[in-house]
N, C-alpha and C positions, 0 to 999 in steps of 0.2 A: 409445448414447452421444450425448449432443444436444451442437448446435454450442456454441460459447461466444455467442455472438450471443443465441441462443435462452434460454442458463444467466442470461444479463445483461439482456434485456427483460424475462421471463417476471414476476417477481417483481415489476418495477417496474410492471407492466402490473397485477398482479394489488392492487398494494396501491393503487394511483392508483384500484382501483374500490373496496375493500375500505373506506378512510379515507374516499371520504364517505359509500358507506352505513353505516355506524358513526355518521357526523355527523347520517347524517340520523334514525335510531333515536334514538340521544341528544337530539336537538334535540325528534324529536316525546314523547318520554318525561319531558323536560324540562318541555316545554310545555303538556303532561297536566297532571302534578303541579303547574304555576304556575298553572293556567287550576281547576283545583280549589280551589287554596287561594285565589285573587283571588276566584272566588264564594262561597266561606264568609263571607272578609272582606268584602265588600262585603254578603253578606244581613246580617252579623251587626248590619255599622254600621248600614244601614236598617231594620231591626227596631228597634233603640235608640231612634231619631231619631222614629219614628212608630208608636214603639209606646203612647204616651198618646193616638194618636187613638181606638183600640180601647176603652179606658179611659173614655170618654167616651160610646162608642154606647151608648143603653138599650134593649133588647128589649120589645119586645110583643107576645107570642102568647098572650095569655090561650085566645085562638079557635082553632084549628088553621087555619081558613079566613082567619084574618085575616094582614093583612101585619104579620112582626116588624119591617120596617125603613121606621121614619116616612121623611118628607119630611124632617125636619132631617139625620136618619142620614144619608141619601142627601148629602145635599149636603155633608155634615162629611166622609165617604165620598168622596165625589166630589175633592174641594180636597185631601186627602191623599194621593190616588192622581195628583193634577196637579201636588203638590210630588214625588211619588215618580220620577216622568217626569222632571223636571229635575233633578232632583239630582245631583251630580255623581259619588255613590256607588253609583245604582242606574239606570245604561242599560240594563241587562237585569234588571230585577226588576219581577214584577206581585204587586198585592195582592189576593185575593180570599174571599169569606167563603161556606162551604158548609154547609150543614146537615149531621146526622150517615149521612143517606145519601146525599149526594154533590151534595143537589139547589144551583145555584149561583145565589145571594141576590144577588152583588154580584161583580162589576159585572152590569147588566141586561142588556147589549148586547154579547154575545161577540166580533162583530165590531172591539169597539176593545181585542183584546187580542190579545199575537200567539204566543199559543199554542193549542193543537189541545184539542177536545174528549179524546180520548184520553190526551192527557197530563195534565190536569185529574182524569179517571178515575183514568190510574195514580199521581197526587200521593195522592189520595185514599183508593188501595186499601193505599200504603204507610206512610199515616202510624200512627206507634206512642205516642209520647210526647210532647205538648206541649212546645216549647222546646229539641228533637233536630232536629240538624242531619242530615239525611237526604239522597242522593245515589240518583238514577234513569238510568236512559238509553231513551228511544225515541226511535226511526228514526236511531239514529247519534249522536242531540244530545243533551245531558250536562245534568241538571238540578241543582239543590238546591233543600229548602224547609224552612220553618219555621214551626208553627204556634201560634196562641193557641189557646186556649179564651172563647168568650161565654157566660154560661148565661144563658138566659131565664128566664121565669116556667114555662115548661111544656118546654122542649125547651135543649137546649144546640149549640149554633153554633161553629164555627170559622172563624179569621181566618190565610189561610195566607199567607206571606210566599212568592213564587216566582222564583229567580234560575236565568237560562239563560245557555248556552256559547256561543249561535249566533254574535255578531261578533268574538267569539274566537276561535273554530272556523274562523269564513270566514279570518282571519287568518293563523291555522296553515295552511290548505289553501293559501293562497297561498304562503306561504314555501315548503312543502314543492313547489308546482310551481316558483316560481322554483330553490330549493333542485336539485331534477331537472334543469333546465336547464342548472345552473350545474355537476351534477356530470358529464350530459352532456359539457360541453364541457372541461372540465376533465380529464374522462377519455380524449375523444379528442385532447387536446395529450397529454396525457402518455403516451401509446401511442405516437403518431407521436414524440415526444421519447426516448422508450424505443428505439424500435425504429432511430434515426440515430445515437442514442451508441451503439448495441452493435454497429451497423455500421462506424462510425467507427472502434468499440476494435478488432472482429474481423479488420475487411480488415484493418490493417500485420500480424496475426502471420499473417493466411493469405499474405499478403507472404513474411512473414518462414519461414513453412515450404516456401513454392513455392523459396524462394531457398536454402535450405539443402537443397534435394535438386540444384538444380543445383550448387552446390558439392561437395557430393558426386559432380557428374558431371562436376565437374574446371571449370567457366565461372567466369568471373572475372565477381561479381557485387557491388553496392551499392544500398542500398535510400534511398530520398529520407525522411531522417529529418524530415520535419513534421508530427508529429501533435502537434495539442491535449492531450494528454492525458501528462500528465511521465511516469510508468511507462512507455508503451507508446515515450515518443521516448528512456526510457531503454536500455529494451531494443532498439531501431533503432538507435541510437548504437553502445553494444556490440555487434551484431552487427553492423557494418559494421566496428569494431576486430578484430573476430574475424578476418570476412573479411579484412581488410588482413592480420592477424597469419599466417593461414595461407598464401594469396598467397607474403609474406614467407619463410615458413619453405621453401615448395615453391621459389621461387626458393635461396633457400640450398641447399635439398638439393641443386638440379641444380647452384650452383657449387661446392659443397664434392664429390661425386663426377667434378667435370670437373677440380677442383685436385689432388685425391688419386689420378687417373686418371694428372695430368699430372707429379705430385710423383713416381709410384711408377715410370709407364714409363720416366724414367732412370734408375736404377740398373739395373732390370732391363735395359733394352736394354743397358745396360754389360756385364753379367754373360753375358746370351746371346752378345754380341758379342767377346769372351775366350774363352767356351766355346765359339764355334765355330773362332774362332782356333784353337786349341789343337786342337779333333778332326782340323780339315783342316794338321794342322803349320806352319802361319804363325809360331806362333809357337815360338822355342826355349828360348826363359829360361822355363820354366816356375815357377819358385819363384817370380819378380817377377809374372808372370800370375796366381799363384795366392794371390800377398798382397793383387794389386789387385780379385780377386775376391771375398776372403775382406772385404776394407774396404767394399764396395759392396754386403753382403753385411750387413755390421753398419750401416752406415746404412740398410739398407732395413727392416732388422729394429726399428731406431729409429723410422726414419717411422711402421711398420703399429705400432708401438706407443702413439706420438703419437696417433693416430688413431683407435685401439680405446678411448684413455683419456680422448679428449675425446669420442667417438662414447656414451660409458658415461657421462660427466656430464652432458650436455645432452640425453638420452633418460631423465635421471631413474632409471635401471640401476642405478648408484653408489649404495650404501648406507652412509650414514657411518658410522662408528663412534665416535660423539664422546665424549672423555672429559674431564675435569679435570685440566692441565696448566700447571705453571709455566714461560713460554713463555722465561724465565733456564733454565730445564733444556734445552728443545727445539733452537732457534736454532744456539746456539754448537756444538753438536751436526751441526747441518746443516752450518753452515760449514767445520767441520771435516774434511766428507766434499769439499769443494767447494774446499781447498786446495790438492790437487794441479791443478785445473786454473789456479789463480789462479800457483802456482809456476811452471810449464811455461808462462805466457806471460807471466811475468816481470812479475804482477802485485802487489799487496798487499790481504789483506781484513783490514780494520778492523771490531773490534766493540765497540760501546758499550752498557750499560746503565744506564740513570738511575734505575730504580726498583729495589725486589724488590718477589718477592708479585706476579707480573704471572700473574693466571692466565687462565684461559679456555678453553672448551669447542672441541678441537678432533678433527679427525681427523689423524692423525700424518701416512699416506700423503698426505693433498692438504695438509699442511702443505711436507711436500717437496717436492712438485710445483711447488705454486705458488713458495717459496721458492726453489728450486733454478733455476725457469726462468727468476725477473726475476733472479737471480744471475750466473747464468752469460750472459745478457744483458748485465746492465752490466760483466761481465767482459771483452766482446769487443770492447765501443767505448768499456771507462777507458782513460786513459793511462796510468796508474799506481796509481789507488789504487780503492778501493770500499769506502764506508766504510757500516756496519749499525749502525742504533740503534735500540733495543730504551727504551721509555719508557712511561706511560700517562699518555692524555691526556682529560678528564673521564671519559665512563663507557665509556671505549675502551682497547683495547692498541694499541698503532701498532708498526708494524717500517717502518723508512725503512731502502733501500738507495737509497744515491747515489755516483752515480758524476763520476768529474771527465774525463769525456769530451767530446764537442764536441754533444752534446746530440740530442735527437731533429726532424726536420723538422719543422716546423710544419706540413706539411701531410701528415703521417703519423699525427699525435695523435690525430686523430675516429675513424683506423680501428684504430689500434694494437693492438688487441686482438680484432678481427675473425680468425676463422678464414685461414688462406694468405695474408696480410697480411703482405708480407715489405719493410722497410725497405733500405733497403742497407745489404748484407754479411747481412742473416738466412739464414736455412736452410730451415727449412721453413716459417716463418708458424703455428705451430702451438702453440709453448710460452706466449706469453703469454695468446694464447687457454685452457690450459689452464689458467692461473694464475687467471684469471681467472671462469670456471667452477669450478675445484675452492673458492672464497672465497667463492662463493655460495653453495655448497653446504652451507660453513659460517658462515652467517648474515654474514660478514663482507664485506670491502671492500677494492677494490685501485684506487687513481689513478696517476693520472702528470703531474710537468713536468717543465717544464724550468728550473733553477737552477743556473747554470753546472755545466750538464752533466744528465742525467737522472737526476730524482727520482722514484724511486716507493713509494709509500703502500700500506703492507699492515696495513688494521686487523681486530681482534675487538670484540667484546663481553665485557667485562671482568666475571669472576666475584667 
């Protein structure tokens, strides 16, 4: 398995060499084919241009021994081959005239020409058809030529048109060493460029994995989210939320096991402290010992109940069962079960609905839950009344219970719904916290103010 470092230079390293040799094959195959076709074009136009000087030479070899090319030749020769030199069409083109075994008439003086005996041979050995653009190569250098035909009186002559590659050639060679240079240097940035971004990317996750086994080993850790690069200071971001989230949670476990420690050792000490009464004869009324026991007895069975049923929603345990409900059927249902405690403290609940057709996907069980515990809530601190309204409002259900109590502190509101969170007069700190989880559970939503007296807000998602 290779590092990511390695997975992230490799490729950039490989193609920073790969893109200019490609450049430079293209550029010279290019250049090939351009440098080919510029000496076609350029023999063709000079051939054109000076092919009536040919037209003009007369032969004379009646003699084998005698010279075919007079003195006028020569100099008509001469001035043709001195316009051909300057021309702007032919920098690389020579004009020369050979007998038909190669012997060479014109020019007299090889030395003013700047091609090689040998090459002259192989023009010669390959010529096929008069007026066939023909292509040679020796020693590396790239020729074309084109020939006349002369006939004499006794022998026939050629006038060959010769164009070479040579300061085309030096041209290309240059580019291609600069070309080298440039991919050289091109190739060694982009390695070293390669090889600091993959460093840059790798160290925060080698960060970020050093830092997730000490979390694992319980160290309270955060990593300095500044990387250049948005992905990687995304992922640093999130995992330092992570960390805080976990932190967070592990602090909660130790206060929700130190409150559920603290919630449960009174009744129990009560209970023990009855039941030792009683074995050691302290006490004699046993019937009143044994209701006070029997009461300490069902609220403790209440708490571990509280506690097993928030401990099952916020561990994700709880499996809804959500079905399709008109919350007109559920509600008044709930209330109904929630009257005797409203009678027995000399309360009154009020239920209202504004709509029908109010449905929405619920689970029955944490409908009661949650219902029953902001109920019986606002049951303990109305004065008298607690009124439920049942309405929908855009793509919501709402259920308002409000109470005409003297309202919740203000500085109770932020934590209100935190687990052991007990206002004055609550119990255990635990019901609204349930309310509150079992509404998440079902995609919904519970608030609270205060509007003479505590209002709280229990909405769905309306089907």
């Amino acid at each position: 398995m290779k590092p990511l470092r390695k997975r992230l230079a490799y490729p950039i390293i490989l193609m920073s060499i790969l893109i200019p040799v490609v450049i430079l094959l293209v550029f010279n195959l290019t250049m090939r084919v351009a440098i080919q076709r510029s000496m076609a074009n350029e023999l063709t136009t000079v051939v054109d241009n000076i092919r009536r000087f040919s037209e003009q030479i007369t032969l004379n070899d009646t003699d084998s021994s005698e010279e075919p090319l007079s003195e006028s030749n020569l100099q008509r020769l001469t001035l043709a081959r001195s316009a051909l030199q300057v021309s702007r069409f032919a920098m690389n083109t020579e004009m020369l005239i050979l007998t038909e075994q190669g012997t060479i008439l014109f020019p007299r003086d090889l030395s003013t020409i700047a091609v090689t005996q040998k090459v002259i041979q192989t023009m010669h050995e390959r010529s096929t058809d008069p007026d066939t653009l023909t292509s040679f190569t020796v020693n590396g250098h790239r020729y074309q030529f084109i020939y006349d035909t002369l006939q004499g009186p006794v022998r026939e002559y050629r006038i060959y048109y010769l164009a070479s590659a040579g300061s085309m050639e030096n041209l290309v060679r240059f580019m291609n060493g600069l070309l080298v240079i440039i991919v050289v240097i091109s190739a060694g940035i982009a390695i070293a460029w390669a090889l600091s971004l993959a460093r840059r990317i790798s160290a925060p996750l080698l960060s970020a994995a050093k830092a997730t086994q000490q979390i694992a080993d319980g160290q309270n850790v955060h990593l300095t989210s500044d990387s250049q690069t948005e992905e990687v200071q995304v992922l640093l971001e999130s995992f330092n939320r992570m960390s805080h989230k976990l932190q967070a949670a592990e602090a909660t476990q130790r206060d929700f096991l130190q409150n559920a420690s603290h919630e449960l050792r009174t009744p129990l000490m009560s209970i023990q402290g009855y039941a030792e009464g009683l074995s050691q004869g302290v006490f004699t009324q046993t019937k009143e010992i044994a209701d006070q026991i029997a009461k300490e007895s069902k609220r403790l069975t209440a708490l571990v109940e509280e506690i097993l049923m928030l401990s099952r929603l916020e561990s994700a345990q709880y499996t809804a069962q959500l079905s399709r409900r008109d919350l007109n059927d559920v509600i008044p249902e709930l209330i109904d079960r929630m009257q005797g405690i409203a009678v027995s403290a000399s309360k009154h609940v009020v239920f209202k609905s504004t709509d029908r057709d109010l449905w929405a996907k619920v689970d029955e069980s944490l409908v009661y839950h949650a219902v029953t515990n902001v109920l019986s809530n606002a049951l303990r601190y109305a004065h008298s009344t607690v009124t439920v309204t049942l309405s929908a409002q855009n793509t919501k259900v709402t259920l308002v219970i409000h109470d005409d109590g003297p309202g919740i502190d203000p500085a109770d509101l932020p934590h209100l719904f935190q687990r052991f969170h007990k206002g004055k007069g609550g119990q255990f700190g635990l019901g609204l916290a349930i309310a509150k989880s079992a509404m998440t559970v079902m995609d919904g939503e519970i608030t609270v103010t205060n509007d003479h007296g505590a209002r709280f807000e229990l909405s769905w998602p309306h089907q």
